[in-house]
C-alpha positions in Angstrom: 0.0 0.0 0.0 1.5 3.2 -1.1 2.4 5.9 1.3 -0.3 8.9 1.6 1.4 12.0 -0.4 1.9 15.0 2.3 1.6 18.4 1.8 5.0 20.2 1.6 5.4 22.0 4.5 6.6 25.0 2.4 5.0 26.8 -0.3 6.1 29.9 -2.2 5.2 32.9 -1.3 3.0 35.5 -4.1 5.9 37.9 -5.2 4.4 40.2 -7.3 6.2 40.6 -10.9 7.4 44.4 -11.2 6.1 46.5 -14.9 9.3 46.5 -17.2 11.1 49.8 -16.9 9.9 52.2 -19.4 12.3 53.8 -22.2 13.4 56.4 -20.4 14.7 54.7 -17.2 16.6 51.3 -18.2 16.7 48.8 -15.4 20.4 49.3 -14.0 21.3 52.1 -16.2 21.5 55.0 -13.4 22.3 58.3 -15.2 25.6 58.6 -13.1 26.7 61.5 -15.7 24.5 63.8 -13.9 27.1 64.4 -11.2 30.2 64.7 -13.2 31.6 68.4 -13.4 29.8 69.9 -16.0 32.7 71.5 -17.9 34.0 67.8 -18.4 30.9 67.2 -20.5 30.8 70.4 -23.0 30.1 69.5 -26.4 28.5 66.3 -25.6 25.1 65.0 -26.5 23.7 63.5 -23.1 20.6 62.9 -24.6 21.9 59.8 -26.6 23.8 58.7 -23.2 24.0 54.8 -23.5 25.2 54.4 -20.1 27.8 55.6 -17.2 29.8 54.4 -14.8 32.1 54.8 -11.9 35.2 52.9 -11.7 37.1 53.2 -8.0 41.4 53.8 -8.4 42.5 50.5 -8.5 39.6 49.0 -10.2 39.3 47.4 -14.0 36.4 46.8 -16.6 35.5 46.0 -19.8 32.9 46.2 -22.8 32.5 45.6 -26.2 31.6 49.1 -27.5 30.1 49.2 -31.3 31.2 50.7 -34.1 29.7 54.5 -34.2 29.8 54.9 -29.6 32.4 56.9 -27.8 33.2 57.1 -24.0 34.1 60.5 -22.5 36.4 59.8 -19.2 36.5 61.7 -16.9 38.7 62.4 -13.5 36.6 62.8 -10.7 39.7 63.6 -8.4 43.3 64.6 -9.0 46.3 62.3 -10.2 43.6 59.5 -12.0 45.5 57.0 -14.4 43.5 54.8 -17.1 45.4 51.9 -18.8 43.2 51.3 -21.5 44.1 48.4 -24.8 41.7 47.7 -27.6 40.9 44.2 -29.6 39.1 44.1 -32.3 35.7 42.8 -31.7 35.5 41.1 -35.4 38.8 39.6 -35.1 40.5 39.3 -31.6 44.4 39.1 -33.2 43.9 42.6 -34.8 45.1 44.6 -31.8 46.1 48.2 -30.7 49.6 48.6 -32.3 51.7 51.2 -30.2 54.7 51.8 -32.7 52.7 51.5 -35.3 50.4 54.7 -34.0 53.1 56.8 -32.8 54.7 56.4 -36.0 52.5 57.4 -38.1 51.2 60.1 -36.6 54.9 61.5 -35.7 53.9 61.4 -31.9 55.4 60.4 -28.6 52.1 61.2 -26.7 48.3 61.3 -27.8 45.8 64.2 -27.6 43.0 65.3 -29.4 43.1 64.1 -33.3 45.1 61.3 -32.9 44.1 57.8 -34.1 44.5 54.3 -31.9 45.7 52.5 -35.1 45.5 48.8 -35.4 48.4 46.1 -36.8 46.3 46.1 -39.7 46.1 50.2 -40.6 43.0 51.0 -39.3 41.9 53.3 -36.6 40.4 51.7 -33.5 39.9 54.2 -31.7 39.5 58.2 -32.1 40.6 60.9 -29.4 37.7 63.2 -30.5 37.9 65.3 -27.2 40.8 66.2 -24.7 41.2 68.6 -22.3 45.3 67.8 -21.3 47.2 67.7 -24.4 48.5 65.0 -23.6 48.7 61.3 -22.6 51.0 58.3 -22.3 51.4 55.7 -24.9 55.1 54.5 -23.3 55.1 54.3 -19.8 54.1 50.4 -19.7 52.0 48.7 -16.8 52.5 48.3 -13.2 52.9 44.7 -12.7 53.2 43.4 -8.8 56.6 43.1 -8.5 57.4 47.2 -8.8 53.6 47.1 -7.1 54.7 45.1 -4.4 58.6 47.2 -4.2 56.7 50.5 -4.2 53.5 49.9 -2.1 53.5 46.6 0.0 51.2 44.3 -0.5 47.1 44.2 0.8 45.4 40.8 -0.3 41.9 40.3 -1.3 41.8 38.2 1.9 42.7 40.8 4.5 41.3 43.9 2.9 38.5 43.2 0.5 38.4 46.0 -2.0 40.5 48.1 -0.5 43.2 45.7 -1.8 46.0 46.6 -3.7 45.7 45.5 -7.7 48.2 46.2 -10.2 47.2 47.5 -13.1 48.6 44.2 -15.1 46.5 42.2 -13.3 43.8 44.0 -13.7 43.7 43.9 -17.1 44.7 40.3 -17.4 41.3 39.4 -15.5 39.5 41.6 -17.9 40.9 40.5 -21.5 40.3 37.0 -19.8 36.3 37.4 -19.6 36.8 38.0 -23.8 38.7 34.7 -24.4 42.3 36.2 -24.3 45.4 35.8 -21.7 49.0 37.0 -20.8 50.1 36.1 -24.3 47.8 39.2 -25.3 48.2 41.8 -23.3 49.4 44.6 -25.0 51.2 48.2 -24.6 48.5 49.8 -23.2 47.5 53.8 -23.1 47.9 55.5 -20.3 44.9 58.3 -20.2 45.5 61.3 -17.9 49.3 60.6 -17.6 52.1 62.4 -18.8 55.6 60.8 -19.5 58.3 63.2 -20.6 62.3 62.7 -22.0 65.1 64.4 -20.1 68.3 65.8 -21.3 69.6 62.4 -20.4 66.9 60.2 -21.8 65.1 59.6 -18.8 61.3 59.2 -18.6 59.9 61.5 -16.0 56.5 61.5 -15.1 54.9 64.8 -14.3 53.0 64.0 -10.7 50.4 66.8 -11.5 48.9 66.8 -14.6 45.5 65.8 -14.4 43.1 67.7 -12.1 39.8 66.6 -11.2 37.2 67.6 -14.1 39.8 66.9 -16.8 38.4 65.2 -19.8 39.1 62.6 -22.9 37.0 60.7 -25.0 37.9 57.8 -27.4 35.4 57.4 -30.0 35.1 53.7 -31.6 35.8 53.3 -35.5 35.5 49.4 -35.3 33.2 47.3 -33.4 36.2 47.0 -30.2 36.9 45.3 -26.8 38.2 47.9 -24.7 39.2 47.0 -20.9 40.6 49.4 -18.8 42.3 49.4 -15.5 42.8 52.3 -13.1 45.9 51.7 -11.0 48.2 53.9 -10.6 51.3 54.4 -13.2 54.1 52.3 -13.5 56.2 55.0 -13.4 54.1 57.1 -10.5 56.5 57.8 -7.5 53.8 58.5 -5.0 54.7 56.1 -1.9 50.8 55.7 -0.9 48.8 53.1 -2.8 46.1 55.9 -3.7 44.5 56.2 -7.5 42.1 58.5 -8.0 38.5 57.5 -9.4 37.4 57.9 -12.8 33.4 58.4 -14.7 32.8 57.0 -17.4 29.5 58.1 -20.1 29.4 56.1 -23.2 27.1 57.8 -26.1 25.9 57.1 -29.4 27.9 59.4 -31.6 28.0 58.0 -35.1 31.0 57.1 -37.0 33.3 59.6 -38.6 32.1 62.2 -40.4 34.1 63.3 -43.7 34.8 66.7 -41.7 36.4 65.0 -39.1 39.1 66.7 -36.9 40.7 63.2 -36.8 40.7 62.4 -40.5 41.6 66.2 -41.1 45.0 65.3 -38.8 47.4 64.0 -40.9 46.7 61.8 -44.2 47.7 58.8 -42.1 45.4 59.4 -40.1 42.6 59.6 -43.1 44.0 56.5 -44.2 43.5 54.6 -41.4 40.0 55.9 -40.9 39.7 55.3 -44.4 40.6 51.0 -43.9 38.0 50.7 -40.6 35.5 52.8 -42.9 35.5 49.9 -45.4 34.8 46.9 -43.0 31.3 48.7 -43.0 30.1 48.6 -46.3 
């Protein structure tokens, strides 16, 4: 004789299913923008705002931004540092090229009008916006070791996220989410930071460049993986572990227009525009 079913002694309680979020208000899409420092957003069209974001100093992240979108950064506190390397989103072994883009463009640092070239002659990445002059294609990563030398260590396991993370780790976790590893990570640029030659051939990194409210914004020619960390510089000689926090605000800004102040640059620049323009035929 088969037992009697019972009654589970539990039962789900009624949760009652929320409306969808209208247009307007996108379910985890906080307009974060709204408290950056206005001046940081001039010339910007906020009402096309994809989405924003804070990133902590010390932090990392990464998105595959489309073909046509832009992200302005900016410093929400003095001294901020943004490693940042691109991937093509089409073809992960096309890559930022760092020789290749200084190169061509007769550069040692980046501003507004310069191109993120690929290996394969085409732009990346635009700076369409800047409000420095000037930012660090050279100065390298800080891996743990000078981390370590410099700052001590603070583990995940003591200290939580107030740990200390290099800015090569960082972006080894990120490239890692979009099927890549060591054997990609790249020269990265360093946004916000300025690396100058001596007399004797020295790099020298200028503690005070970026200020709080200081701008840059990278718009996308190809469909690109960008990840970004925001440790401090490799080349940084502040004693304290202490980078500065960064907003992000991606937008929808359409691709390059014929008139644009990056095409107008230099021809190799045009070029180069010219080789991402015709993946998009």
């Amino acid at each position: 004789m088969s037992a009697t079913p019972q009654a589970s002694p539990w039962t789900e309680p009624h949760v009652p299913v929320p409306d969808n979020p209208p247009p307007s208000a996108p379910v985890d899409a906080p307009a974060l923008w709204q408290r950056f420092p206005a001046a940081a957003l001039a010339g910007m069209d906020t009402a096309r705002a994809m989405w924003s974001e804070t990133v902590p100093g010390g932090g990392h992240w990464s998105w595959r931004m489309p073909r046509g979108s832009a992200i302005r950064f900016v410093a929400l506190e003095d001294g901020p540092n943004v490693s940042v390397v691109l991937y093509s989103a089409l073809e992960k072994l096309e890559r930022y090229n760092m020789p290749d883009s200084l190169k061509a463009q007769h550069t040692a640092h980046y501003r507004a009008g310069h191109v993120l070239m690929s290996d394969m002659g085409r732009s990346l990445a635009s700076i369409t916006a800047d409000s420095l002059g000037w930012h660090d294609p050279l100065g390298a990563l800080l891996d743990n070791a000078r981390m370590a030398a410099k700052h001590g260590e603070r583990r995940y396991a003591d200290a939580r996220n107030a740990m200390y993370r290099s800015g090569q780790d960082g972006l080894l976790i990120e490239i890692g989410k979009h099927g890549l590893g060591k054997r990609d990570l790249i020269a990265p640029v360093n946004l916000f930071s300025k690396v100058a030659v001596d007399e004797e051939g020295r790099f020298r990194f200028a503690s005070d460049h970026a200020k709080a409210g200081d701008f840059v914004e990278l718009r996308f020619d190809m469909d690109v993986i960008l990840a970004i960390s925001t440790a401090p510089h490799a080349l940084d000689p502040k004693p304290v572990y202490a980078p500065a926090k960064v907003g992000l605000l991606a937008w929808r800004c359409g691709p390059a227009p014929a008139n644009d102040i990056c095409r107008a640059f230099r021809p190799e620049n045009a070029r180069a525009l010219h080789n991402s323009d015709q993946l998009y035929l």
